[in-house]
N, C-alpha and C positions, 0 to 999 in steps of 0.2 A: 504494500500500500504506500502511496505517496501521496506529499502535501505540496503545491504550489500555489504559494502568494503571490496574491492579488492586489488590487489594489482600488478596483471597482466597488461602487454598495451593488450593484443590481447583477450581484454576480451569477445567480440563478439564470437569468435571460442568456448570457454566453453559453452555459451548460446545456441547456435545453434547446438551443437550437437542433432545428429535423438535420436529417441526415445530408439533405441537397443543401448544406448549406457548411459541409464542413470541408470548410477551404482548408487547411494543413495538411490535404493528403495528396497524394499525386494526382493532379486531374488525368493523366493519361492511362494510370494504371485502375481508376474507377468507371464502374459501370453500374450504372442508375439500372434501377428492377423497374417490369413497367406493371408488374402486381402491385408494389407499395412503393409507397412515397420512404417506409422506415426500411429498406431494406436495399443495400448496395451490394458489389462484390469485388473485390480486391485482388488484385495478381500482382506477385513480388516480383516479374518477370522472371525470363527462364535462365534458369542458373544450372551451371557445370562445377558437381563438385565429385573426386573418385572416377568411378564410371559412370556417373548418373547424370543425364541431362535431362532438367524436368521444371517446369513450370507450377510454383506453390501458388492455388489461388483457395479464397476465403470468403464468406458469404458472411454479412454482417447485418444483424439486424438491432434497428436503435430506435428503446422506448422512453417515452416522455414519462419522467417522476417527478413528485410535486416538488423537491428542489432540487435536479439536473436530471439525470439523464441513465440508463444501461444501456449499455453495446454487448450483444450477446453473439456471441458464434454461433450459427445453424447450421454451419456445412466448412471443411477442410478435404483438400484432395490434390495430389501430384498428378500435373500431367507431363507423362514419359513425352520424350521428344529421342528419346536412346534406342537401343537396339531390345530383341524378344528377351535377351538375355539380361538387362534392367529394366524389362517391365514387369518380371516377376517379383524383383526387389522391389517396386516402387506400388504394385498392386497389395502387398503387405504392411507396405509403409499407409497406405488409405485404409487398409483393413484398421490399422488401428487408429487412423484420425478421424474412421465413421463412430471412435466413441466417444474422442474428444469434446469437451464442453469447455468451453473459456465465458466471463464475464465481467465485464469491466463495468463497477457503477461510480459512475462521475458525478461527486456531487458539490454544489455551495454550501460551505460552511465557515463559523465562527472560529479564528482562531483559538485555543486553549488558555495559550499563553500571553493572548490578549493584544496580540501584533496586529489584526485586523482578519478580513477574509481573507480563505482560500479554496481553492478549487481539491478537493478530494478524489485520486483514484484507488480504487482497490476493486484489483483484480483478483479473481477466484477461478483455480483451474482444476478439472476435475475429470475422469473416465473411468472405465472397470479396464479396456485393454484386456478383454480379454483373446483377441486375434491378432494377427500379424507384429512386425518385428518389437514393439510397444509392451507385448505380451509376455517378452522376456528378457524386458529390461530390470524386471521385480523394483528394489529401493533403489535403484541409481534415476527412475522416473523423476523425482523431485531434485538433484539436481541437474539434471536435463533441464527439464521446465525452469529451475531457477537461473541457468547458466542461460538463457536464451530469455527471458523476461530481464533481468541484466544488462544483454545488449542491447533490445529493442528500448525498452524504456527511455535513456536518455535521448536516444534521436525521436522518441514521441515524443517526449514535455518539452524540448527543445522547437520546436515545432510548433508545440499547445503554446507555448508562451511566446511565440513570435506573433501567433494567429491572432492569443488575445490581445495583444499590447494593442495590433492595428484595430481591430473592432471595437475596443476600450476608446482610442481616438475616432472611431471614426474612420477610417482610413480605408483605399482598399484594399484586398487582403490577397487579390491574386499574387504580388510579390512576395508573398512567404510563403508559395509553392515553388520558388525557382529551386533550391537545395533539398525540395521532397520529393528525391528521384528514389523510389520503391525498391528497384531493381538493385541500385548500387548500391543501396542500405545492408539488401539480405546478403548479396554478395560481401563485403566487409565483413556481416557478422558469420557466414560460413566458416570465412576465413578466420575466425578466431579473435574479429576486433570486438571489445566493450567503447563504450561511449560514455561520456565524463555526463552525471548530472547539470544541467543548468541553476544558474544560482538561482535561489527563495526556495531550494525544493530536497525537502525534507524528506530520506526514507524511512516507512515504520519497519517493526518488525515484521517477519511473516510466520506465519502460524498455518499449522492442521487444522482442516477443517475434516470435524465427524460426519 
């Protein structure tokens, strides 16, 4: 979970905007649902790493709460771009992201310590795994998941805090897609990079959930 300071009072109204409206993400790599207005899908472009060339895309669906917002995952899957012989490996690797549940709820809230608002995320990830290659990772699962929420994180709030500063003024907000290229992000973090928090942004701990 993490905290990012703000510095808006109407900091709910940021959070809760609909999904066509969330300029920090790559506009190239998003594709507007024409079922819902809450429901987008994302492609990290296609990345080569090992023997696998394969293209991670992600189905996102984002609900209005009464102060900000959940972004839930409904759907993760590799699509092979390799040969018969990685798409046995890569149809394993979706056997077990069809169990995958991620949720991130974004909310406005009261600092603690009395510095002002901030924007709250806490994400919650969760599956049984009981198929494909996920299936016999046993306890090494959660730092997988930690070692990869890690590196994504800071190039999201990095991002979230560019988006908001412009819509805080006023401003607009397509220039703080120029550096949210999808594609190079995931590539970087294959590769093993982490990404430095942005300043105001506190991380909590993280805990089990029963």
């Amino acid at each position: 979970m993490t905290l990012l300071r703000v510095s808006r009072a109407f900091t709910v109204d940021y959070v809760a905007l609909p999904a066509k409206e969330y300029a920090l993400l790559d506009p190239s790599a998003v594709t507007r649902s024409d079922a819902s207005e809450r429901t987008f899908t994302v492609s990290a472009g296609r990345q080569k790493f090992a023997f696998l060339d394969v293209e991670p895309v992600g189905t996102i669906e984002v609900s209005a709460t009464e102060d900000g917002c959940v972004q839930s995952l409904v759907d993760a899957r590799m699509v092979n771009f390799g040969s018969e012989r990685s798409g046995a490996v890569v149809e394993a690797v979706n056997a077990s992201l069809r169990d995958l549940r991620l949720r991130n709820a974004v909310t406005a809230t009261s600092g603690s310590d009395g510095e002002g608002d901030a924007i709250k995320c806490r994400i919650d990830v969760r599956g049984e795994f009981t198929e494909g290659v996920f299936a016999r990772a046993g306890g090494s699962m959660n730092a997988i998941v930690g070692f990869s929420l890690r590196a994504v994180m800071p190039w999201f709030l990095t991002r979230l805090a560019e988006d908001y500063a412009k819509w805080a003024r006023d401003e607009p907000r397509t220039s703080a897609m120029e550096k949210a290229n999808l594609a190079t992000v995931a590539a970087k973090i294959l590769a093993g990079s982490r990404g430095k928090l942005p300043e105001g942004v506190r991380e909590c701990e993280i805990v089990d959930s029963v």
